[in-house]
N, C-alpha and C positions, 0 to 999 in steps of 0.2 A: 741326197739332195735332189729337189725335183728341177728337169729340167726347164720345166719355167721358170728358176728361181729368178731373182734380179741378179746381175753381175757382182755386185757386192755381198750377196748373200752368199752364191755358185761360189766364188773365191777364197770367203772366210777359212777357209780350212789351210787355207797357203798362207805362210808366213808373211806379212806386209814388206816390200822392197818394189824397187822400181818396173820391173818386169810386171808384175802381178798388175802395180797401182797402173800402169800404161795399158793392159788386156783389160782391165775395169774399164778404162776412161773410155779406150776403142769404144768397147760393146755398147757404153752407154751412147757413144754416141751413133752406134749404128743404129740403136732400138729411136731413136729420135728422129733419125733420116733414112729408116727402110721399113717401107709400109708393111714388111713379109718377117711375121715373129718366128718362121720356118727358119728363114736366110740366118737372122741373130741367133736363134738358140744353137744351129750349125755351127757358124761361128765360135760361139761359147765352147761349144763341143771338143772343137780343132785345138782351140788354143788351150784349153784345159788339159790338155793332153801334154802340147809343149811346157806347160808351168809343172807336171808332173814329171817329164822327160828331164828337165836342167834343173828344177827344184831350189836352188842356190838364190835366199833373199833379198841378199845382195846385187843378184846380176840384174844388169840394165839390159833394152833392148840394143842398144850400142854394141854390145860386147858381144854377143852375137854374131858370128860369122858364117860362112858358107858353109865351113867343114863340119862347122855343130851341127847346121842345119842339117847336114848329109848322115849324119852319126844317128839323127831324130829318125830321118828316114828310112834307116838301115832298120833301126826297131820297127817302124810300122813297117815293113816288109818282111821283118824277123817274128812277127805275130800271125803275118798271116793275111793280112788286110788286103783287098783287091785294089787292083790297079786305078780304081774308080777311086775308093775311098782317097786313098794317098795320093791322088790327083785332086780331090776336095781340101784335101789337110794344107794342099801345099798351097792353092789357091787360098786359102784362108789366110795364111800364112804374109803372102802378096800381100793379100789387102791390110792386114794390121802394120806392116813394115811400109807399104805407100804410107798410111796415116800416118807411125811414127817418123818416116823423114817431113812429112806436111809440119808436124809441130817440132824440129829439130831434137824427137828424142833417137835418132839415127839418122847417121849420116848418109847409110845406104841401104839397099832393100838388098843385104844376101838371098833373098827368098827368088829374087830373080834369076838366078843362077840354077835354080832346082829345076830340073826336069825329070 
């Protein structure tokens, strides 16, 4: 898949459930309010990552808690990844869980907790 694709293209490969359809809706609306297709396709990048880390169609962003988040991170430090990168993953991370408390699909932003 190219990384230009559109968010609903980049995604098709993941089962349809709430997690997936909420990292769509994010991206789309970051490619509509951030002039830099650099920042979004990053984005894409980070959280492509977490839909392949929990995989589970079913899971919401709700259900998601700090200790999942830390288990994600355990793997990106388990591959190898520099401190740089999983300092972007996690920022990315932030900003999809700001969005989803903005539209009550979480009630809190675990990703805040990650350092």
């Amino acid at each position: 898949m190219s990384i230009s694709a559109s968010p609903s293209e980049r995604f098709a490969r993941f089962a349809a459930g709430p997690l997936r359809d909420a990292i769509t809706a994010f991206l789309e609306d970051r490619a509509r309010e951030t002039p830099s297709e650099h920042t979004v396709r990053n984005y894409a990048i980070d959280l492509e990552q977490v839909l392949e880390h929990f995989g589970e169609p079913q899971l919401a962003p709700g259900q998601l808690g700090v200790n999942e988040l830390r288990e994600w991170m355990v793997g990106l430090w388990d591959r190898g990844l520099s401190s740089v990168s999983v300092r972007r993953k996690v920022s990315s991370l932030r900003s999809f869980y700001g969005w989803c408390r903005a539209r009550g699909l979480s009630e809190a932003n675990p990703a805040q907790y990650l350092r």
